[in-house]
N, CA, C and O of each residue as an XYZ file, in Angstrom:
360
protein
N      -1.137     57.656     19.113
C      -0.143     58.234     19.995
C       1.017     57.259     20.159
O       1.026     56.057     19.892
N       1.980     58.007     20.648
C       3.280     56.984     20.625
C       3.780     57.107     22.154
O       3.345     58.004     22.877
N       4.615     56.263     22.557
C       5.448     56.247     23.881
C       6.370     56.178     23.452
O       6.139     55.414     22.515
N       7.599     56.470     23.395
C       8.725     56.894     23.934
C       9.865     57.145     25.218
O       9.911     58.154     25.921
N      10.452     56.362     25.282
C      11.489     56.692     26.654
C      12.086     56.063     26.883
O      11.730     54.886     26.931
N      13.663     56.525     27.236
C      15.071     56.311     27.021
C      15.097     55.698     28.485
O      14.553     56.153     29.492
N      16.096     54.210     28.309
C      16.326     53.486     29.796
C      17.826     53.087     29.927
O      18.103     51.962     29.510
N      18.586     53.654     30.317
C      19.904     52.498     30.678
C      19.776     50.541     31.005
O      19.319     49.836     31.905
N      20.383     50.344     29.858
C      20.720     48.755     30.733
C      21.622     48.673     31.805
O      22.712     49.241     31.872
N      21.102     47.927     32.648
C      21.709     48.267     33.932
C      22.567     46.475     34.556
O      23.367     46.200     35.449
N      21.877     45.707     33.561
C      22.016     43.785     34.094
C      23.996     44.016     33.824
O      24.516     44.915     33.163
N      24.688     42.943     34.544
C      26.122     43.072     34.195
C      26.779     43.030     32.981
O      27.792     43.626     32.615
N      25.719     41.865     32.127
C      26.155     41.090     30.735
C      25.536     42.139     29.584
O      25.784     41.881     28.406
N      24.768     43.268     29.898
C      24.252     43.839     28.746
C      23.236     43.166     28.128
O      22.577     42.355     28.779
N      22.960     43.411     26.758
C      21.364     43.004     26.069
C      22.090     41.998     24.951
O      22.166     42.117     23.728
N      22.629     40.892     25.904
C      23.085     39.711     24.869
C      22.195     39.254     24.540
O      21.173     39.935     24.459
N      22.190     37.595     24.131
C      21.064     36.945     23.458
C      19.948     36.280     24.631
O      18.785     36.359     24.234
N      20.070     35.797     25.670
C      19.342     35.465     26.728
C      18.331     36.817     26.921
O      17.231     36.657     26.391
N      18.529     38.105     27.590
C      17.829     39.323     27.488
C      17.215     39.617     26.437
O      16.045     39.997     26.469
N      17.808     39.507     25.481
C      17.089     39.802     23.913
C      16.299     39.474     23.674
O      15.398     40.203     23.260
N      16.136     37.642     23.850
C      15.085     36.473     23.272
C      14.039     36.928     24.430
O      12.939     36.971     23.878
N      13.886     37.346     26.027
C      12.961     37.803     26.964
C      12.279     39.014     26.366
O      11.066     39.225     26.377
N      13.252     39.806     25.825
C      12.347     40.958     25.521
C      11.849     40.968     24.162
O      11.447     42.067     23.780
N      11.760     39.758     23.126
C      11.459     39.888     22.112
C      10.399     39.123     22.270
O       9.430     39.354     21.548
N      10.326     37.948     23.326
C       9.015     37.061     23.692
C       8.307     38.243     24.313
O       7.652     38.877     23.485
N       8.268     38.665     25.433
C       7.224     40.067     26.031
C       6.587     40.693     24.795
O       5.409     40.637     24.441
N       7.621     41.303     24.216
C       6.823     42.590     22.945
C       6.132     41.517     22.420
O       4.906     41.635     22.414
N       6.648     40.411     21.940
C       5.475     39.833     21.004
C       3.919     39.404     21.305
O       2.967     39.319     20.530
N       3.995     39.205     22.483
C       2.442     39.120     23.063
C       1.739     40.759     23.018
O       0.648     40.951     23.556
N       2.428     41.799     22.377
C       1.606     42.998     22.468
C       1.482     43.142     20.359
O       2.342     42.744     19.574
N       0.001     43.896     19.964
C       0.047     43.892     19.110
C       0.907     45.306     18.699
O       1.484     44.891     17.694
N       1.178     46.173     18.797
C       1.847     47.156     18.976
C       3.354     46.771     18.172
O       3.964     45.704     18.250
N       3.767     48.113     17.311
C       4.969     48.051     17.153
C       6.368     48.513     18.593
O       6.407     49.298     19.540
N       7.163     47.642     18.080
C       8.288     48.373     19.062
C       9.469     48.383     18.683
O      10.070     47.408     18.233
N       9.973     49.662     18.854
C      11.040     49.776     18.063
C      12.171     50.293     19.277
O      11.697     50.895     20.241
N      13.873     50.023     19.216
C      14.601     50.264     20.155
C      15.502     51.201     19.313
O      15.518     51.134     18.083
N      16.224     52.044     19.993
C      17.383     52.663     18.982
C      18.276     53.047     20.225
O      17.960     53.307     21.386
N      19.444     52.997     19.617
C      20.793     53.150     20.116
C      21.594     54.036     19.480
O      22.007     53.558     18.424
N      22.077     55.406     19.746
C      22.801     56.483     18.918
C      21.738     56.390     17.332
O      20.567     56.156     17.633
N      21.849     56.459     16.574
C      21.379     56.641     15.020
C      21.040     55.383     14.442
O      20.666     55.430     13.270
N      21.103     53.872     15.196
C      20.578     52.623     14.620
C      18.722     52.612     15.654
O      18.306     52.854     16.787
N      18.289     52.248     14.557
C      16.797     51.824     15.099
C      16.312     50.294     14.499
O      16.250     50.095     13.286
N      15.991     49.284     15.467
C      15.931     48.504     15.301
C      14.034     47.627     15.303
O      13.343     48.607     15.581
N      13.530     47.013     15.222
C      12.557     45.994     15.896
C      12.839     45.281     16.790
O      13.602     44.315     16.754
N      11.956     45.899     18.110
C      11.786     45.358     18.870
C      11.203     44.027     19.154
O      10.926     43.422     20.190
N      11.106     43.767     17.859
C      10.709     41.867     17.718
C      11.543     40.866     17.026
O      11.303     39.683     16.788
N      12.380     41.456     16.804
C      13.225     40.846     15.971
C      14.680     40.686     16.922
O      15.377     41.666     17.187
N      14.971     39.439     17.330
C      16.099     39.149     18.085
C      17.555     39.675     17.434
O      18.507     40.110     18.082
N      17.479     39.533     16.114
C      18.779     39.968     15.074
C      19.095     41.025     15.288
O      20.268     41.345     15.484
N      17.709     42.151     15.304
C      17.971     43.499     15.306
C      18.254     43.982     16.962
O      19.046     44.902     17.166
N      17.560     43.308     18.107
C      18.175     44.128     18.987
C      20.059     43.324     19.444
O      20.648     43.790     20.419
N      20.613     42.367     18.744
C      22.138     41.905     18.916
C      22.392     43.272     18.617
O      22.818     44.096     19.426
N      22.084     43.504     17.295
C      23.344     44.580     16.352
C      23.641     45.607     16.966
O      24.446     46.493     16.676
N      22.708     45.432     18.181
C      22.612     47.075     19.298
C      23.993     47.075     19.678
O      24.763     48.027     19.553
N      24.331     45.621     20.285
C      25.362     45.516     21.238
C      25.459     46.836     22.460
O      26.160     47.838     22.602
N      24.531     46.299     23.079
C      24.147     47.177     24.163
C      24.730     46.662     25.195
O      24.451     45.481     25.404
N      25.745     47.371     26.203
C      26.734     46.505     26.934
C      25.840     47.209     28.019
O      24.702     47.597     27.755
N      26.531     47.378     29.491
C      25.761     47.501     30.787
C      25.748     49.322     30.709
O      26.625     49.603     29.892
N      25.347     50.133     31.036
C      25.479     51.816     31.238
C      24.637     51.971     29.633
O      23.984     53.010     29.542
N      24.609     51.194     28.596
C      23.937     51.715     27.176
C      22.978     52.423     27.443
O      22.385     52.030     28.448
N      22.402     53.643     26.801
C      21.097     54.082     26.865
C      20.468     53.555     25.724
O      21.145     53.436     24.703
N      19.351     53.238     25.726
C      18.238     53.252     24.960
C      16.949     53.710     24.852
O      16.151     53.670     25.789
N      16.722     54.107     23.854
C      15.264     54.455     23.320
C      14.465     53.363     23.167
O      14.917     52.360     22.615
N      13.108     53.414     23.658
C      12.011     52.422     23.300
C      10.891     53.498     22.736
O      10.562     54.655     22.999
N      10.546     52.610     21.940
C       9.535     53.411     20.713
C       8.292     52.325     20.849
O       8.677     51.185     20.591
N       6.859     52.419     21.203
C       6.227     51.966     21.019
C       4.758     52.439     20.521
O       4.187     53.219     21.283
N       4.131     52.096     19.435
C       3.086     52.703     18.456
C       1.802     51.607     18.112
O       1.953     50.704     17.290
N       0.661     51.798     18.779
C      -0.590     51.358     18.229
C      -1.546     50.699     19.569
O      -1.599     51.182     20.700
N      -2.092     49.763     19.194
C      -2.776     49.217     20.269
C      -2.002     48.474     21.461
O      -1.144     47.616     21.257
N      -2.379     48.876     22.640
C      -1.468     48.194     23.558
C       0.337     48.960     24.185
O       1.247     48.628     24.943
N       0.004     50.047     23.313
C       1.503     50.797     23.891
C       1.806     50.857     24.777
O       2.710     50.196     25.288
N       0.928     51.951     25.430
C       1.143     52.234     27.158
C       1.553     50.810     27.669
O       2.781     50.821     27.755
N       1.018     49.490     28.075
C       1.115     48.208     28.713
C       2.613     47.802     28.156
O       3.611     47.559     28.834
N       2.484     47.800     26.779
C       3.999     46.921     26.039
C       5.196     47.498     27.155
O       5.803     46.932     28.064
N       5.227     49.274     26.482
C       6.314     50.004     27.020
C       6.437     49.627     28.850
O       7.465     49.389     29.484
N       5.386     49.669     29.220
C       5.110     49.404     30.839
C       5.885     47.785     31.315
O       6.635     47.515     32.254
N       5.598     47.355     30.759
C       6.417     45.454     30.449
C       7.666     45.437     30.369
O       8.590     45.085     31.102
N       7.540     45.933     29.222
C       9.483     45.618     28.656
C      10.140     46.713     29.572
O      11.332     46.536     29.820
N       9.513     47.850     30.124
C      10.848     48.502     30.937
C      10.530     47.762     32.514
O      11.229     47.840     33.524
N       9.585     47.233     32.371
C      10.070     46.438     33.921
C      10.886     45.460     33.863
O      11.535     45.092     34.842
N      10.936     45.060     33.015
C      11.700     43.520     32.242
C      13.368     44.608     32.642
O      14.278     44.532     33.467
N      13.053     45.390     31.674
C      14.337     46.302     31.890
C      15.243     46.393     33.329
O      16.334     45.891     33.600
N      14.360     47.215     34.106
C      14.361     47.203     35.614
C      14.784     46.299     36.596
O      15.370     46.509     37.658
N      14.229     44.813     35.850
C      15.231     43.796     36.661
C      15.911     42.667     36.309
O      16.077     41.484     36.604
N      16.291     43.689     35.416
C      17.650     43.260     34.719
C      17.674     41.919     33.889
O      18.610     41.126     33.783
N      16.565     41.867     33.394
C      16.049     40.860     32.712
C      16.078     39.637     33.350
O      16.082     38.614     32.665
N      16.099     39.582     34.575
C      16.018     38.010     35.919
C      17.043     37.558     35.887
O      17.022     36.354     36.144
N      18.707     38.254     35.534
C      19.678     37.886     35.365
C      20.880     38.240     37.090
O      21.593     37.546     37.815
N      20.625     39.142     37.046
C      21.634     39.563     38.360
C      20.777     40.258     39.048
O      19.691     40.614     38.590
N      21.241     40.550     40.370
C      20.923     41.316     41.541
C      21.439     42.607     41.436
O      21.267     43.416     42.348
């Protein structure tokens, strides 16, 4: 089974490289794939390179895609990570 579900970034600075490298350390402690997409690019969610190219500024929506052991928890993580704003702003 897969999870799926679309989150606005909401932090001021968007999903620069500080946010990126947080959410690419989180996913990696899950064995699970994760994948992010933005309009028609889909990226790895483990791969710091691939979520830059997002250039996901603040209001972006995104898709999180997560597939295998550990989904439910990964997806549950990284959108809390999401949620507060990656420990960046209030």
């Amino acid at each position: 089974m897969t999870v799926r579900v679309d989150y606005p970034i909401i932090n001021s600075l968007g999903l620069h490289a500080r946010p990126s490298a947080k959410f690419v350390s989180l996913s990696a402690r899950y064995p699970c794939a994760v994948w992010l997409e933005r309009d028609a690019q889909r990226v790895n969610g483990k791969s710091i390179m691939g979520l830059m190219t997002l250039a996901a500024a603040q209001g972006t929506i995104l898709t999180l895609e997560t597939e295998g052991e550990g989904e439910q928890a990964c997806a549950d993580a990284l959108l809390a990570l999401a949620k507060d704003r990656f420990g960046e702003d209030a």
